[in-house]
MARLUM-125090 format. One line per 10 residues: their letters; for each residue y, x, z of N, C-alpha, C, CB. Coordinates in Angstrom, 2 decimals. Each point is the difference from the previous one (the first is absolute). Glycine has a CB too. Example, Ala and Ser with C-alpha at 12.3 -4.5 7.8 and 13.67 -1.06 7.14 Angstrom:
residues 2
AS) -5.69,13.19,7.80,1.19,-0.89,0.00,1.20,0.90,0.00,-1.17,-1.89,1.25 ~ 2.22,1.54,-1.97,1.19,0.82,0.06,1.09,-0.77,0.73,-0.63,1.18,-2.15
This chain:
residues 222
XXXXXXXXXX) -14.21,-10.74,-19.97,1.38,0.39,-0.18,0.04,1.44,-0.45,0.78,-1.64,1.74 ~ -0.03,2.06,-2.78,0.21,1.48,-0.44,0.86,0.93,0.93,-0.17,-0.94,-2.31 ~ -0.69,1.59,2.85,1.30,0.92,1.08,-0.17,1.54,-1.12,-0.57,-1.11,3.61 ~ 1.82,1.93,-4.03,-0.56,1.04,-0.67,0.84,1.35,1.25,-0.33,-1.42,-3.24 ~ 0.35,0.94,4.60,0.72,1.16,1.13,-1.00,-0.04,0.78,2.50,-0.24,0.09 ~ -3.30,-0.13,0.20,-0.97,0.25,0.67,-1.90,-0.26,-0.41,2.41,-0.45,1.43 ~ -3.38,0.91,-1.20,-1.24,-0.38,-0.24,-0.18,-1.47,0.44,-0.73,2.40,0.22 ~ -0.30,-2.72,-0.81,-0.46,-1.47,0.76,-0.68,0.05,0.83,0.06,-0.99,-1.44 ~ 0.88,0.48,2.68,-0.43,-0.55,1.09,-0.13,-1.55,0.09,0.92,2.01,0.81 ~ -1.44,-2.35,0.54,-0.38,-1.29,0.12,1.36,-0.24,0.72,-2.84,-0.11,0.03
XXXXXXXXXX) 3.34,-1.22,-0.43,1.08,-0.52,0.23,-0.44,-1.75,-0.40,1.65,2.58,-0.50 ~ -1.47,-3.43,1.96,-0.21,-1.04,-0.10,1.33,-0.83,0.54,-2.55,0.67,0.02 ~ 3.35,-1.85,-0.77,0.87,-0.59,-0.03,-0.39,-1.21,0.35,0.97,1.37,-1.31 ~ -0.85,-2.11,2.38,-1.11,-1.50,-0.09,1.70,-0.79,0.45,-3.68,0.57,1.25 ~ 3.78,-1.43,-2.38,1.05,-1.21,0.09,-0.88,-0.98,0.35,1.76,0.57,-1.71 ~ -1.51,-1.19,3.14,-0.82,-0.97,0.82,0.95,-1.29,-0.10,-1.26,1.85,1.76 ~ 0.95,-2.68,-2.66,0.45,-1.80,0.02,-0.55,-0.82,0.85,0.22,0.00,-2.10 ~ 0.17,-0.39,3.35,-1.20,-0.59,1.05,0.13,-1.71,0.28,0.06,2.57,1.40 ~ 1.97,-2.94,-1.94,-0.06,-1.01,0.69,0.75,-0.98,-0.81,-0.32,1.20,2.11 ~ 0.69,-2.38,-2.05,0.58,-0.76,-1.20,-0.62,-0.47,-0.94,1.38,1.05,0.33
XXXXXXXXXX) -2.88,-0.84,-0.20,-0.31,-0.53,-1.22,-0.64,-1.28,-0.18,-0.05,2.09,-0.39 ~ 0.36,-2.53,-0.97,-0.41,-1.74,-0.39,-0.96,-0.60,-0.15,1.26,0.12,-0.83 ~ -1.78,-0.96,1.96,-1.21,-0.71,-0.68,-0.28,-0.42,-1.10,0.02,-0.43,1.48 ~ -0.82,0.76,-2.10,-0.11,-0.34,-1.47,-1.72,-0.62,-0.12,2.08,2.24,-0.95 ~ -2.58,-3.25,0.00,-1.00,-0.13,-0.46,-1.29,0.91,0.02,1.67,-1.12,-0.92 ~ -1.01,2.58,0.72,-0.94,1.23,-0.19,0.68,0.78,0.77,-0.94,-0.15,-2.20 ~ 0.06,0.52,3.33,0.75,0.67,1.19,0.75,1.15,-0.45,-1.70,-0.68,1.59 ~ 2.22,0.55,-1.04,1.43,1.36,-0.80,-0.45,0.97,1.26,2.96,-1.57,-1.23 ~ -2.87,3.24,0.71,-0.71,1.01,1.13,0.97,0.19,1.52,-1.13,1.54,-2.34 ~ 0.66,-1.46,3.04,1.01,0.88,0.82,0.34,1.00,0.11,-0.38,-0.95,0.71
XXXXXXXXXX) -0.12,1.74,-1.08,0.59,1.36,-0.47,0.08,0.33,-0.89,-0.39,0.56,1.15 ~ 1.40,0.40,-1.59,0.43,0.69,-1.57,-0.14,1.00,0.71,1.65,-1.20,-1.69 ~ -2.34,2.59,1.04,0.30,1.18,0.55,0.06,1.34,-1.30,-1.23,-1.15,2.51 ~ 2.32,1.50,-2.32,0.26,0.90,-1.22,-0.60,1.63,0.02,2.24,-1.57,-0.15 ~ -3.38,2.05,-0.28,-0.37,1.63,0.24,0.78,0.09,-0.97,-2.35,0.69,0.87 ~ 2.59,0.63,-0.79,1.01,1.28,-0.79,-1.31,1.36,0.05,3.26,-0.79,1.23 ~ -3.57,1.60,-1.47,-0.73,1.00,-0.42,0.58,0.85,-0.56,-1.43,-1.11,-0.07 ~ 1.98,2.41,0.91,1.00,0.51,-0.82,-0.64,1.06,-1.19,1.70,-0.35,2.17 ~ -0.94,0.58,-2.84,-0.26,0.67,-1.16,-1.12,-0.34,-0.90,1.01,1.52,1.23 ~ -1.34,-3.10,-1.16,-1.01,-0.83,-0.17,0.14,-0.53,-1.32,-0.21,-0.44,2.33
XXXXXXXXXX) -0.11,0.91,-3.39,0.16,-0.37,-1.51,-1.17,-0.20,-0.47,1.83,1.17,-0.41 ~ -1.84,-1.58,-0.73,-1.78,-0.51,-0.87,-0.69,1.00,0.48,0.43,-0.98,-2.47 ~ -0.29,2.61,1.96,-0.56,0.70,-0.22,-0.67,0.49,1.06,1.19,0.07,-1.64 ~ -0.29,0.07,3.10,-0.34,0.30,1.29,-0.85,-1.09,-0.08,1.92,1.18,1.22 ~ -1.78,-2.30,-0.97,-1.30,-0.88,0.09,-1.34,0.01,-0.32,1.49,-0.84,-0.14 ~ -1.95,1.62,-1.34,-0.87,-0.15,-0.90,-0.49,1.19,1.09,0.79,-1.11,-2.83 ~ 0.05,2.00,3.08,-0.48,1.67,0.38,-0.52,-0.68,1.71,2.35,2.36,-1.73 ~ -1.42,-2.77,2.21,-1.17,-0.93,1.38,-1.22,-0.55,-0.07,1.69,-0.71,0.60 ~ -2.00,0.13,-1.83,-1.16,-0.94,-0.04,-0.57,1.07,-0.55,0.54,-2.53,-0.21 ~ -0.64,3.55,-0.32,-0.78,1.24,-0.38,-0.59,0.47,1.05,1.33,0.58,-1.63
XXXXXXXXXX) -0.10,-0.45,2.40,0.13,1.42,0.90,-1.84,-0.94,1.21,4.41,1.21,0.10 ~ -3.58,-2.59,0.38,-0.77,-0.75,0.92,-1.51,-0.55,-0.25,2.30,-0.49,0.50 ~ -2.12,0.42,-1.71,-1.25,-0.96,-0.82,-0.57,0.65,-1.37,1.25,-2.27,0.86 ~ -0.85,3.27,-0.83,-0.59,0.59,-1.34,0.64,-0.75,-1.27,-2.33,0.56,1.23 ~ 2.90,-1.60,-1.15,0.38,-0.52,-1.23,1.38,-0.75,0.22,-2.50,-0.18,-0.79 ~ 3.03,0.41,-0.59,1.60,-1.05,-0.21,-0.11,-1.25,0.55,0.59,0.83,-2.22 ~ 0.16,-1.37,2.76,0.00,-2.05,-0.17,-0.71,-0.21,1.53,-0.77,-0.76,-3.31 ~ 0.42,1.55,4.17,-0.81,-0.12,0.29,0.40,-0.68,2.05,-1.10,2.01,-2.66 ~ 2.66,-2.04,2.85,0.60,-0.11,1.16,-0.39,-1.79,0.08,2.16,2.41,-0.11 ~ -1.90,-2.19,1.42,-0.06,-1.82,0.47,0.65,-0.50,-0.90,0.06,-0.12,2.38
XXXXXXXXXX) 1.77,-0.03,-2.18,1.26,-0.64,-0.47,-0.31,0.21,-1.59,1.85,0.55,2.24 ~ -2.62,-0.32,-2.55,0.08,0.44,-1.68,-1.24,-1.65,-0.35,0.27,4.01,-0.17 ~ -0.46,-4.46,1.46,-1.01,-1.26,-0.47,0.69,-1.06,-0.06,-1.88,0.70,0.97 ~ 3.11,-0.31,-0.15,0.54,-1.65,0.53,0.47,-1.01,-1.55,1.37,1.24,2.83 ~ -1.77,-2.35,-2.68,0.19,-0.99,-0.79,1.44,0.17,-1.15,-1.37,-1.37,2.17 ~ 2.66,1.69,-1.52,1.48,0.32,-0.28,0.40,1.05,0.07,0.42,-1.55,0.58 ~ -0.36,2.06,-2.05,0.98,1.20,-0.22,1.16,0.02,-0.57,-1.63,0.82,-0.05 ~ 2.62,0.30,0.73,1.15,-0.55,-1.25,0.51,1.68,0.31,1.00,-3.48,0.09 ~ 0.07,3.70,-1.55,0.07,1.70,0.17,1.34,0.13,-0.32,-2.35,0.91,-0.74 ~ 2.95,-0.25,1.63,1.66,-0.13,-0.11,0.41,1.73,-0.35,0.44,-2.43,2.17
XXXXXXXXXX) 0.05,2.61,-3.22,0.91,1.25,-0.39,1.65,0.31,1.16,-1.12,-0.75,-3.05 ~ 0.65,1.90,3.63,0.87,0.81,1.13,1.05,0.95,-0.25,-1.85,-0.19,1.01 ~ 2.28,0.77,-2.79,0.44,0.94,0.12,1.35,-0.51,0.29,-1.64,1.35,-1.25 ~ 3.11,-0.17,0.96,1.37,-0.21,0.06,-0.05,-1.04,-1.07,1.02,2.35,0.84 ~ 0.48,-2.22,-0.07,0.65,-0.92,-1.06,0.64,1.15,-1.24,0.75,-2.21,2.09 ~ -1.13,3.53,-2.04,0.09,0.72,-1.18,-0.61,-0.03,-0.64,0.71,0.91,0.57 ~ -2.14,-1.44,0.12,-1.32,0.25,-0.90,-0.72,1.20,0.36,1.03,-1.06,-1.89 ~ -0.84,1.60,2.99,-0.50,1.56,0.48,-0.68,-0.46,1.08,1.87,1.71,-0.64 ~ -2.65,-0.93,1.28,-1.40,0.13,1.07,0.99,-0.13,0.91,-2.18,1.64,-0.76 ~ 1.63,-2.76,2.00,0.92,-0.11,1.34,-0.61,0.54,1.01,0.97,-1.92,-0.54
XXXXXXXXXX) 0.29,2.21,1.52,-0.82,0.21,1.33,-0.31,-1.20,0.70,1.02,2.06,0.30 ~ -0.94,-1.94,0.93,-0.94,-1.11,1.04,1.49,-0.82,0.04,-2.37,1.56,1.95 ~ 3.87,-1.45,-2.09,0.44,-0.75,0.10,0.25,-1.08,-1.41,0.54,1.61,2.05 ~ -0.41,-0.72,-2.87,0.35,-0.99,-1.55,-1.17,-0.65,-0.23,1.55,1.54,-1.35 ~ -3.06,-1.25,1.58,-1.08,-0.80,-0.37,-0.56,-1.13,0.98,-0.46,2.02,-1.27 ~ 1.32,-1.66,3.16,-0.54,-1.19,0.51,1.66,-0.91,-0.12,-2.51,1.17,1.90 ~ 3.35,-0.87,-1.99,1.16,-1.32,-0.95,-0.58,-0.71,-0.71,1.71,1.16,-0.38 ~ -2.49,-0.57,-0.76,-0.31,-0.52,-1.40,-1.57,-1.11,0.86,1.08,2.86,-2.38 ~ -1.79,-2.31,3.29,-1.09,-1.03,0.91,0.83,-1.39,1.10,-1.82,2.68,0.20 ~ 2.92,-2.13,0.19,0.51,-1.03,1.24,0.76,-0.70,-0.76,0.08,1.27,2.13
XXXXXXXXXX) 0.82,-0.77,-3.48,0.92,-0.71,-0.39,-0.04,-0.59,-1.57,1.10,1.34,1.87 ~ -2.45,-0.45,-2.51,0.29,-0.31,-1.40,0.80,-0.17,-0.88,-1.04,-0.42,0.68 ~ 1.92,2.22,0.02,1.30,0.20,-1.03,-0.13,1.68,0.05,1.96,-2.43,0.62 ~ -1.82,2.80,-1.76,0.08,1.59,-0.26,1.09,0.09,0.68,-0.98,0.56,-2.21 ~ 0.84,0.97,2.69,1.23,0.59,0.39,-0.17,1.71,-0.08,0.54,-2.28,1.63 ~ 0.86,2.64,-1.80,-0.33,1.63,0.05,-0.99,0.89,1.20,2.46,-0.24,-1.05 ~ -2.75,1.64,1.36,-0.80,0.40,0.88,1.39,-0.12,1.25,-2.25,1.71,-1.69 ~ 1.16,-1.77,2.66,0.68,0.52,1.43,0.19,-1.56,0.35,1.51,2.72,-0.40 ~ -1.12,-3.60,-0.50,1.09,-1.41,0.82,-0.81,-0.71,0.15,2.08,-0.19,-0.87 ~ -1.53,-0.26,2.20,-0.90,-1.37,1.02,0.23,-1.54,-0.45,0.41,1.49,2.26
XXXXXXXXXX) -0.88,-2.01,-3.13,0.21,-1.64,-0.20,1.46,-0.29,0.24,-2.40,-0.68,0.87 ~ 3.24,1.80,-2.07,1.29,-0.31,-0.47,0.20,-0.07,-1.32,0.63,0.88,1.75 ~ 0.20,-1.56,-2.58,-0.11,0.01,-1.24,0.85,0.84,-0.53,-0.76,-1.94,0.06 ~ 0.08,3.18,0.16,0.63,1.20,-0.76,-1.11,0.81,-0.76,1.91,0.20,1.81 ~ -1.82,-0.14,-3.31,1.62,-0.47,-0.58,-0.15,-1.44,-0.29,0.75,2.27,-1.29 ~ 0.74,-2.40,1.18,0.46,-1.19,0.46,1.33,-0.39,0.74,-2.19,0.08,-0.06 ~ 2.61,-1.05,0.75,0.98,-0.29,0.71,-0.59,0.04,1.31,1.23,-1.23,-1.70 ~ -2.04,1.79,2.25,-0.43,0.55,1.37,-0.34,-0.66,0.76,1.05,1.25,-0.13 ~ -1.10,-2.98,-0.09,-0.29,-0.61,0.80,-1.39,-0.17,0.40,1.93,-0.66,-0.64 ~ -2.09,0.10,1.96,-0.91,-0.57,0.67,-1.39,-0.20,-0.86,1.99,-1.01,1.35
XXXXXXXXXX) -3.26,1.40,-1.22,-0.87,-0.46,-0.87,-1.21,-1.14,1.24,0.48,2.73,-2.14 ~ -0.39,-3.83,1.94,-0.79,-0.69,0.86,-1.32,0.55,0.32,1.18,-1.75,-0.80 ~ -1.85,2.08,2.06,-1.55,0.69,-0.44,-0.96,-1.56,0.39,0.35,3.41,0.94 ~ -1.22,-2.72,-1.40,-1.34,-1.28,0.82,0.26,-0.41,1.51,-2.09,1.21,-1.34 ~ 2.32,-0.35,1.97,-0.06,-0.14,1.68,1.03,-0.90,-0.12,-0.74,2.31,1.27 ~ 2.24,-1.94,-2.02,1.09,-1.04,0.61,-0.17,-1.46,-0.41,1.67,1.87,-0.05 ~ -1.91,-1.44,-1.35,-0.68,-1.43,-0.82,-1.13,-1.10,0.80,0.16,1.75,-2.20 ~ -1.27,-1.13,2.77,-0.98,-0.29,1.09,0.68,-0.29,1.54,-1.67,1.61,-1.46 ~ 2.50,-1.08,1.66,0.88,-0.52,1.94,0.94,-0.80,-0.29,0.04,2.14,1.42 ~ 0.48,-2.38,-2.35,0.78,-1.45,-1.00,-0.56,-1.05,0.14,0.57,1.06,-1.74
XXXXXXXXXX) -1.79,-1.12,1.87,-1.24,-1.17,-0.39,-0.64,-0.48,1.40,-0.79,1.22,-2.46 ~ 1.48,-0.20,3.34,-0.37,-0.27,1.28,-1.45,0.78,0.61,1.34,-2.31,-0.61 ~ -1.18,3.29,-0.32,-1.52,0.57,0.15,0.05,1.38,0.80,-0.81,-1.10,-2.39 ~ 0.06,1.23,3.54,-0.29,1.40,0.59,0.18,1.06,-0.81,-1.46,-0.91,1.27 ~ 1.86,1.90,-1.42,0.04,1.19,-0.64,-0.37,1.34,0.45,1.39,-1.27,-0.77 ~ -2.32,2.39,0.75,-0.39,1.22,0.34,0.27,1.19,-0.48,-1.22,-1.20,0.45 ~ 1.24,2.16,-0.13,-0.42,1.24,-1.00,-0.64,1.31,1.20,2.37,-0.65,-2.26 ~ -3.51,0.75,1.37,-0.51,1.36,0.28,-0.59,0.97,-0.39,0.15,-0.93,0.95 ~ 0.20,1.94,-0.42,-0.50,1.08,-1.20,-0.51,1.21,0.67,1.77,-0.71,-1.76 ~ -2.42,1.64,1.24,-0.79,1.52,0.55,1.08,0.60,-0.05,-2.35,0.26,-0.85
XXXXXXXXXX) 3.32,-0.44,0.03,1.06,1.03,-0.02,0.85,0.09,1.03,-0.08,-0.20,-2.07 ~ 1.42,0.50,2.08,1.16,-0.01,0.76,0.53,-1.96,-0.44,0.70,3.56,-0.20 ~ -0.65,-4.33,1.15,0.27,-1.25,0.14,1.89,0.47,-1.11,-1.99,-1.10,3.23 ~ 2.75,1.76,-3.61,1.02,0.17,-0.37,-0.17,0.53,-1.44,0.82,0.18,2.34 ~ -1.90,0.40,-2.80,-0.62,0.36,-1.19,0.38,-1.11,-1.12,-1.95,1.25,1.38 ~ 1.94,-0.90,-2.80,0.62,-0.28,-0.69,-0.56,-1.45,-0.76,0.76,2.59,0.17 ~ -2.46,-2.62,-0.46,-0.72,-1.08,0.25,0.62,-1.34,1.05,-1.83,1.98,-0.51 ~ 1.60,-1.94,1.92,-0.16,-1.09,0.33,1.84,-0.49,0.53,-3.16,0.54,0.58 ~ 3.88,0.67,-1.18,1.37,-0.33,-0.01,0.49,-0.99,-1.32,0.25,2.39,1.32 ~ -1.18,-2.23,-2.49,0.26,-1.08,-1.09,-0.07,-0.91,0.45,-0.60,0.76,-1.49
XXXXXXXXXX) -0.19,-0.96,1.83,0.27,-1.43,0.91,0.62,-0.84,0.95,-1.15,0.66,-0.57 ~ 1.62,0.07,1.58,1.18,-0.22,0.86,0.98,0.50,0.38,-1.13,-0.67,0.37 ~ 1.99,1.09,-1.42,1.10,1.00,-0.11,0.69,0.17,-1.49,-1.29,1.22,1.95 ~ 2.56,-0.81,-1.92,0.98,-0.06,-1.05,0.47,1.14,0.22,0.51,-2.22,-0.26 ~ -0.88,3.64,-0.58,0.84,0.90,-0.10,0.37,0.66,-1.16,-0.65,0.03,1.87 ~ 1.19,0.47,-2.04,0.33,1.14,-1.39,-0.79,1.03,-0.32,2.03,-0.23,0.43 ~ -2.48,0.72,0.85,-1.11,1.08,-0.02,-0.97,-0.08,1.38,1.74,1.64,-1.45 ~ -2.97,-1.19,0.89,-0.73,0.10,1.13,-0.33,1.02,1.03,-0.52,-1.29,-1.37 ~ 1.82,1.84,1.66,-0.26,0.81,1.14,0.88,-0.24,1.03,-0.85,1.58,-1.32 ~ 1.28,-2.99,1.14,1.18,-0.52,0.70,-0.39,-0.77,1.17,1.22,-0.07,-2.04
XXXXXXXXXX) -2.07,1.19,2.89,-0.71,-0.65,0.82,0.53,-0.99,0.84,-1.07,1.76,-0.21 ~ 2.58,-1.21,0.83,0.52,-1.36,1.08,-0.07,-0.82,-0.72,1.48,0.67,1.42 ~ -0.80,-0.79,-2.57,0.27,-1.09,-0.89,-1.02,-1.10,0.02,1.14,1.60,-1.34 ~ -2.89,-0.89,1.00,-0.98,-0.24,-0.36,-0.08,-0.92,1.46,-0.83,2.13,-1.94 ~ 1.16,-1.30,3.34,-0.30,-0.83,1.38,0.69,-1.04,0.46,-0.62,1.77,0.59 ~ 1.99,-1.57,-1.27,0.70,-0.92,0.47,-0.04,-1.56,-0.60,1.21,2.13,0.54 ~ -1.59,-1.48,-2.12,-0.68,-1.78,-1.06,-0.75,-0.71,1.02,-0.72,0.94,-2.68 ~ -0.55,-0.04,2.83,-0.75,-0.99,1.19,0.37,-0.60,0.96,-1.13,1.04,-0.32 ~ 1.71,-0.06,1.30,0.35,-0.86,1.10,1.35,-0.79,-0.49,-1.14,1.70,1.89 ~ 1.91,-2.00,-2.41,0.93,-1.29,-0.19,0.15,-0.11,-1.12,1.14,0.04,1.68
XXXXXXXXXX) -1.73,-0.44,-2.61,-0.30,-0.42,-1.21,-1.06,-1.02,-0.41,0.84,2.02,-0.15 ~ -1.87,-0.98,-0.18,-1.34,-0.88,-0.67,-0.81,-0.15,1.49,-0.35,1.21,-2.96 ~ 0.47,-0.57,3.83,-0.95,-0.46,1.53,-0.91,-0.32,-0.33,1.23,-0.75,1.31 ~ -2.45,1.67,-1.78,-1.14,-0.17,0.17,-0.80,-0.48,1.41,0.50,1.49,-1.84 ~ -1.31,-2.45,1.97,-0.69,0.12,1.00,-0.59,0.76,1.10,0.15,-1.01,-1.39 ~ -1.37,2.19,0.29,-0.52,0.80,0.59,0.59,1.33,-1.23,-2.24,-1.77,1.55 ~ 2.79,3.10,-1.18,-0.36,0.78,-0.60,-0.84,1.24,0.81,1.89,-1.02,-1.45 ~ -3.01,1.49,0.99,-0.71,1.29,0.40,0.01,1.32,-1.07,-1.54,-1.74,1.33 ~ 1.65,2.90,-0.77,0.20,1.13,-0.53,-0.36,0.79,0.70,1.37,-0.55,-1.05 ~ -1.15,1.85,0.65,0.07,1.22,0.29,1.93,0.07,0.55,-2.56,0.89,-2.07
XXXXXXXXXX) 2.57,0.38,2.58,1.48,0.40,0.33,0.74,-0.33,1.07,0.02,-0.05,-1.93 ~ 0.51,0.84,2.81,1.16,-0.75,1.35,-0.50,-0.84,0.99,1.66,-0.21,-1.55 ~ -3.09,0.28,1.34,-0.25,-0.32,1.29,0.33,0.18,1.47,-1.06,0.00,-1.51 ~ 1.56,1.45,2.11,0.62,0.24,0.94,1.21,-0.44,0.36,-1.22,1.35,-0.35 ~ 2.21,-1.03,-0.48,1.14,0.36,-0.39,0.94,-1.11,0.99,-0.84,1.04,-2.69 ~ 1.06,-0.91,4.16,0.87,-0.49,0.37,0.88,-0.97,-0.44,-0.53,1.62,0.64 ~ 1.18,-1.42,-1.40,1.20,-0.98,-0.34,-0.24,-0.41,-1.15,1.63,0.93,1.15 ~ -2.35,-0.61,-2.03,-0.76,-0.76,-1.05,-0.44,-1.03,0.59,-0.65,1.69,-1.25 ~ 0.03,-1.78,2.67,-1.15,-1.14,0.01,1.25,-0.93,1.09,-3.29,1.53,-0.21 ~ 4.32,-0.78,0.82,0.86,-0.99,0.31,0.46,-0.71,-0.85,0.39,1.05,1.39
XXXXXXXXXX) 0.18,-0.87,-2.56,0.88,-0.74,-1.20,-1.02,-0.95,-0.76,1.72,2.14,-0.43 ~ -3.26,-1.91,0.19,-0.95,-1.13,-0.49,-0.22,-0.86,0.88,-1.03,1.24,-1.29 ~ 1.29,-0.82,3.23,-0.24,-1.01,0.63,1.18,-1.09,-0.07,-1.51,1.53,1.33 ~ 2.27,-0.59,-1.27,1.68,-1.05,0.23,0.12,-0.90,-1.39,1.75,2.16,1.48 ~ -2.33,-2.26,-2.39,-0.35,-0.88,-1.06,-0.68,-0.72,-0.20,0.51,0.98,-0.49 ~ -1.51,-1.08,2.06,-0.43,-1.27,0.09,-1.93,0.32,-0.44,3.04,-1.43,-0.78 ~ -3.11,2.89,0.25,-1.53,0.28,-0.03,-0.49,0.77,1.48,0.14,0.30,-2.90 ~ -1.43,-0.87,3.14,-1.24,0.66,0.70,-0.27,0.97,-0.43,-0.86,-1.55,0.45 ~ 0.97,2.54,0.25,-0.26,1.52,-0.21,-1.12,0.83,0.20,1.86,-0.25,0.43 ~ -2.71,0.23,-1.02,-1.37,0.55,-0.04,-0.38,1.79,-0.18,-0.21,-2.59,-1.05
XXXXXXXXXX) -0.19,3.34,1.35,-0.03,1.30,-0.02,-1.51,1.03,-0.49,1.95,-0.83,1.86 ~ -2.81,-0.28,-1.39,-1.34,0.76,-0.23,-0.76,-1.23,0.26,0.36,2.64,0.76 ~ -2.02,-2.04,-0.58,-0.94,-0.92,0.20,-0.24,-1.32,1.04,-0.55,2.06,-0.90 ~ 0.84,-1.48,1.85,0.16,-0.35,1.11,1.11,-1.20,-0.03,-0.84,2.36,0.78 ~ 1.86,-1.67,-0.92,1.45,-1.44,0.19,-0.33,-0.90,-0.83,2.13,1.23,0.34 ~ -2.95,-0.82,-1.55,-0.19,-0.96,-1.02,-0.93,-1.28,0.29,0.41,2.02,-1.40 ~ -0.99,-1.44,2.31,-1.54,-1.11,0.24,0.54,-0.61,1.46,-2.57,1.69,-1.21 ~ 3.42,-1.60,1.58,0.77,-0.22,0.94,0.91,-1.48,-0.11,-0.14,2.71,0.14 ~ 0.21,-2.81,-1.52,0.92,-1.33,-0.53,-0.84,-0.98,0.60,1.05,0.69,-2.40 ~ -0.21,-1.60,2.53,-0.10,-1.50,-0.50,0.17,-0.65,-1.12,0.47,0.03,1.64
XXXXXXXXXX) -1.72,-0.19,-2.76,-0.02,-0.68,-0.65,0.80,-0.94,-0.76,-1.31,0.74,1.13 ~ 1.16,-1.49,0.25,0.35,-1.39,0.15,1.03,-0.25,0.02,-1.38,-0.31,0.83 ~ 2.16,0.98,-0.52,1.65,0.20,0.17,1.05,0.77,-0.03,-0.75,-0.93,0.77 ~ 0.21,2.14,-1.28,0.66,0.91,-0.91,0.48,-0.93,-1.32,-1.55,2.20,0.90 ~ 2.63,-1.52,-1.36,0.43,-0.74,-1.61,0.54,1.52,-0.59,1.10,-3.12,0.61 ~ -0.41,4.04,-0.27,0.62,0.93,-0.87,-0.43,1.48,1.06,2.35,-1.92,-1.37 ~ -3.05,2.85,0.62,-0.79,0.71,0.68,0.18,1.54,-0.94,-1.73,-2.33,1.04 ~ 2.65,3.24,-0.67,-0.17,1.36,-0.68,-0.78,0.83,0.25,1.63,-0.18,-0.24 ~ -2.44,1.44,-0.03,-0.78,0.64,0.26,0.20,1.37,-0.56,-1.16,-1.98,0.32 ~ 1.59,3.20,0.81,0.08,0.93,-0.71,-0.72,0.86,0.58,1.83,-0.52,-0.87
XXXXXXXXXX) -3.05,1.24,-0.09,-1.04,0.96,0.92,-0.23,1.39,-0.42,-1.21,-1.99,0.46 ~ 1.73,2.81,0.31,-0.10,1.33,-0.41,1.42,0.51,-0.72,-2.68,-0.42,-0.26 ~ 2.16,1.43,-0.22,1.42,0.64,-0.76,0.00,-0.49,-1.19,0.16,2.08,1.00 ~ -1.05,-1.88,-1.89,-0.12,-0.56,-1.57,-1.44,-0.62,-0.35,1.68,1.93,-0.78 ~ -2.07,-1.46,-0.08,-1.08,-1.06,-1.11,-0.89,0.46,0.92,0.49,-0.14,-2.89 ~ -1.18,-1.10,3.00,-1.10,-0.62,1.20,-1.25,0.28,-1.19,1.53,-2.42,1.87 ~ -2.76,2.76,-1.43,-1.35,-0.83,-0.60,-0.03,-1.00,0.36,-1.24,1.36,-0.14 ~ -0.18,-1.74,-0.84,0.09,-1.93,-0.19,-0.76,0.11,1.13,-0.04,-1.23,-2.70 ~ 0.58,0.05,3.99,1.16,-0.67,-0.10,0.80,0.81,0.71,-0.79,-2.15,-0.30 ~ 2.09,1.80,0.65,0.99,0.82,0.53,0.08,-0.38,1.25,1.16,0.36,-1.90
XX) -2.11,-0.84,2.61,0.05,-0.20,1.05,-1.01,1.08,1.10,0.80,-2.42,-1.19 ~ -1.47,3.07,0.85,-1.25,1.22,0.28,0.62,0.56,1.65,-0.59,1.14,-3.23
């Protein structure tokens, strides 16, 4: 993804599909899981497999059987940030900088992402990320705003909207009444390492996670 406001960092987005799915002839997977890599373009890539292996071409995912290469900029045609280029990944619709999987420009409406498209189908849905869980990335995906700094906005999509399953982040982990208002919506409230390994599995279904103040190292659970 092209971020041009910040350096590239590691930023991982994993859209988890776990349940609903059709027996078919040729086992269909159980998981879909979506990485994001931020500021992750050809070129950063080539410069990884340099940087790691002495040579271009040279990463795991650069072997796998299926490639396919999707163009991220605006819908002006100009370099996006993390919100106009992960629209253009969750929704496969340009949109100006700053806006969250709205069709602006446009008539502003609603842009369907993968996750909603995917919990339609009856399928588990996730998101997590190194960043701030409200960050502009894994908000393309479960959230509708005009701009991405619309953080309630960004919190409130989740909790009564698209209801992700699990989301993990960075951010508000403490925060009193933050973690009252995700509970009173029906999510498990997770804080750090500890509460986390603390779940039940088995019977958890919708599980938020907020650890620390902001962007976690991989993973954000440390």
């Amino acid at each position: 993804m092209v971020e041009v406001t910040k350096t590239v960092a590691t930023m991982v987005l994993a859209l988890v599909l776990a349940t609903g799915l059709t027996s078919t002839a040729q086992a269909a997977p159980r998981y879909v899981i979506f990485f994001i890599g931020d500021g992750m373009g050809p070129e950063q890539v080539k410069a990884a497999g340099i940087y790691a292996y002495g040579q271009a071409g040279t990463l795991f995912f650069e072997s796998l059987p299926y490639k396919a290469e999707l163009t991220n900029y605006t819908a002006s045609g100009g370099i996006p940030d993390s919100a106009a280029s992960g629209t253009a990944l969750a929704t496969g619709v340009k949109v100006g900088t700053f806006v969250v999987s709205l069709a602006i420009p446009g008539d502003g409406n609603e842009l369907e992402t993968l996750l909603e498209y995917s919990k339609a189908r009856g399928k588990s849905t996730g998101l997590v990320t190194t960043s701030t869980w409200y960050d502009a990335t894994p908000a393309t995906f479960g959230a509708h705003e005009p701009t991405r700094m619309n953080f309630g906005g960004i919190w409130g999509d989740y909790l009564y909207q698209t209801r992700p399953n699990v989301v993990f982040g960075g951010g508000g982990g403490t925060d009193p009444i933050g973690i009252g208002i995700t509970a009173t919506a029906g999510y498990t409230v997770v804080t750090d390492r500890a509460s986390m390994q603390e779940l039940d599995t088995e019977t958890e279904t919708m599980v938020f996670g907020g650890f620390g103040p902001g962007h976690r190292s991989f993973g954000p659970c440390q």
